[in-house]
N, C-alpha and C positions, 0 to 999 in steps of 0.2 A: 701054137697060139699062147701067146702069154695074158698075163691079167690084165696086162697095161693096153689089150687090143682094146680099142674105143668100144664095139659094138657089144664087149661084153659087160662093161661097167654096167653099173645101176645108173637110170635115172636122176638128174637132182630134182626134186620137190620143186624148185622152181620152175622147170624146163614142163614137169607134168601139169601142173598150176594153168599154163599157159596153154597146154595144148586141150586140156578140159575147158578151159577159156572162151577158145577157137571153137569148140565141140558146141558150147551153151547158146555161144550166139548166133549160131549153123549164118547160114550165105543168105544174106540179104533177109531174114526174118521178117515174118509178119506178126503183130498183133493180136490174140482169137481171146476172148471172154467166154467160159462154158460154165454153164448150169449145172447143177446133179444135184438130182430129190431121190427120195427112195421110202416107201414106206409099205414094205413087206421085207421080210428077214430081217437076217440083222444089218438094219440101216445104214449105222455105222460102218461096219465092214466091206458092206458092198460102196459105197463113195470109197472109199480108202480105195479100193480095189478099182474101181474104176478112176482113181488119181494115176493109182501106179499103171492101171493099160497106157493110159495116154502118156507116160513117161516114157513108155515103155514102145511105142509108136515110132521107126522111124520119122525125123524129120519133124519132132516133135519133142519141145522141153516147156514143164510145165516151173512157172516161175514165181506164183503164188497160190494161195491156198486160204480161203477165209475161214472165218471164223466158223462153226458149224449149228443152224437152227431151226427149232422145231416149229411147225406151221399145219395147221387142221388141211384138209383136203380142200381142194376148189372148184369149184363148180358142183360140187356132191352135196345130199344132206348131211347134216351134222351129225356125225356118231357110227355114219354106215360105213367108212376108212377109218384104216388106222393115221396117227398123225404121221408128218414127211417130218423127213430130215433133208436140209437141203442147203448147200453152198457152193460156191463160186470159184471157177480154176482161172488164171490168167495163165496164158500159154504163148509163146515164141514159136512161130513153125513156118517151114518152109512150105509145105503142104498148100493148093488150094481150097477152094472152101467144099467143094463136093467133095473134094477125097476124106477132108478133116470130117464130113457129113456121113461117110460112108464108116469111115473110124467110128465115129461116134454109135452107129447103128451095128455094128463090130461089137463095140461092149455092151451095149444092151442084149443082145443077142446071148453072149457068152453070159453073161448073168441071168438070163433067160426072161426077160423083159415079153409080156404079153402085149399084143396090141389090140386086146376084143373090145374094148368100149372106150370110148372118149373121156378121159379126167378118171378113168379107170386104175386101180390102184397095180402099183408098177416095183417092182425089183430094183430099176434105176430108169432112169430120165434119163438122157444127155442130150443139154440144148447147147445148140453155139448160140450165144444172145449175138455177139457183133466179132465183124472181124475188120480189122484194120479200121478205115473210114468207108467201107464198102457200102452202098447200099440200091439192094436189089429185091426186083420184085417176082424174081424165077418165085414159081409154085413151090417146086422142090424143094428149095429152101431162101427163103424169106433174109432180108439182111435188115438191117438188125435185126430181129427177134422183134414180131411184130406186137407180140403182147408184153415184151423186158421192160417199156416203159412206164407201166401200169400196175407192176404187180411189185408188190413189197418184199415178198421173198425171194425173188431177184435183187433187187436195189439195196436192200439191207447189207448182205453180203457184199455185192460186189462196190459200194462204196467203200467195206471195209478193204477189199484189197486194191482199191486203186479211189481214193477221196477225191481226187480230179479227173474222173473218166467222163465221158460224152456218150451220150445212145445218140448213135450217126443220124442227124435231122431230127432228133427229139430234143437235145440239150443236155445239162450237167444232171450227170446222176445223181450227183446233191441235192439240184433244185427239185426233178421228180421226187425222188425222196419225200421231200417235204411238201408237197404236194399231195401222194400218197398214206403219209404217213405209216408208220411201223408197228400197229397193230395187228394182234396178231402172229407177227415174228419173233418166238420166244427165244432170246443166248441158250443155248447150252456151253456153257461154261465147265459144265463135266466134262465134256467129250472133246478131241481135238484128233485134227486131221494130220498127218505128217504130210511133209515136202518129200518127195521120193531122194535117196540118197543121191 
């Protein structure tokens, strides 16, 4: 074999470019919007970590990352939780929605997410708020995200990573927004999420 055999050359940067390309936009992609709060350990860390599972998920590429902020507990008294940390993944996936469901209940799990009380304080969330234009009313899992268009720690974020999103039969995440209004939803402006390489 000499050096001039094709299959041993390196690569061009271009040809790789492309086939990472092909990989990002997997076959016929769908749309998914995901939540993730956390407020036990270190908050920070475990979103990170739960960005890179879902990266990290066949048939799953996560394509944004909001901003990341901090919000008192909900539905609880005030002072008995620690405060969430909570932001917004957009994600391209091949996956349907119960499997992306089962994913999701995957990383809670390996983070060790307890489920003993309701609004109970949590290691990680992971909610799918909406996927594609779906919307369904399975028990199992609710499409969109039946409480996404009410709560400000949802909308806050997820307008930051997509300004003209829709909650499927609710309307422009903008308009709820303002509707809602953003009390409450403190930037953390210290803290910043990465995009998984």
């Amino acid at each position: 074999m000499t050096s001039s055999d094709p299959t041993v050359q390196p690569v061009p940067t271009s040809v790789v470019e492309r086939v990472d390309a092909a990989d990002v936009t997997l076959s016929n992609p769908k749309r998914a919007v995901i939540s993730l709060g956390s407020n036990l350990g270190n908050r920070l860390e475990t979103i990170q970590g739960a960005v890179d599972a879902l990266e990290d998920t066949p048939g799953v590429r996560v394509k944004a990352v909001s901003p990341v902020y901090e919000t008192e507990p909900w539905g609880v008294e005030p002072g008995t939780q620690p405060s969430y940390f909570n932001a917004v993944v957009l994600i391209k996936t091949t996956l349907p929605p119960s499997s992306l469901l089962e994913r999701g209940h995957a990383i809670e799990e390996a983070f060790e997410r307890v489920r003993d009380e309701r609004w109970g304080p949590r290691t990680i969330d992971v909610d799918i708020l909406a996927y594609q234009d779906v919307v369904s009313e399975d028990p199992l899992l609710t499409l969109p995200h039946p409480r996404a268009h009410e709560r400000a720690f949802v909308l806050v974020p997820w307008h930051d990573v997509d300004p003209e999103a829709e909650v499927p039969g609710r309307g422009a995440v903008a308009e709820l927004l303002s509707a809602v209004g953003r009390e409450g939803v403190v930037p953390r402006v210290d803290l910043e999420l990465r995009l998984p390489e």
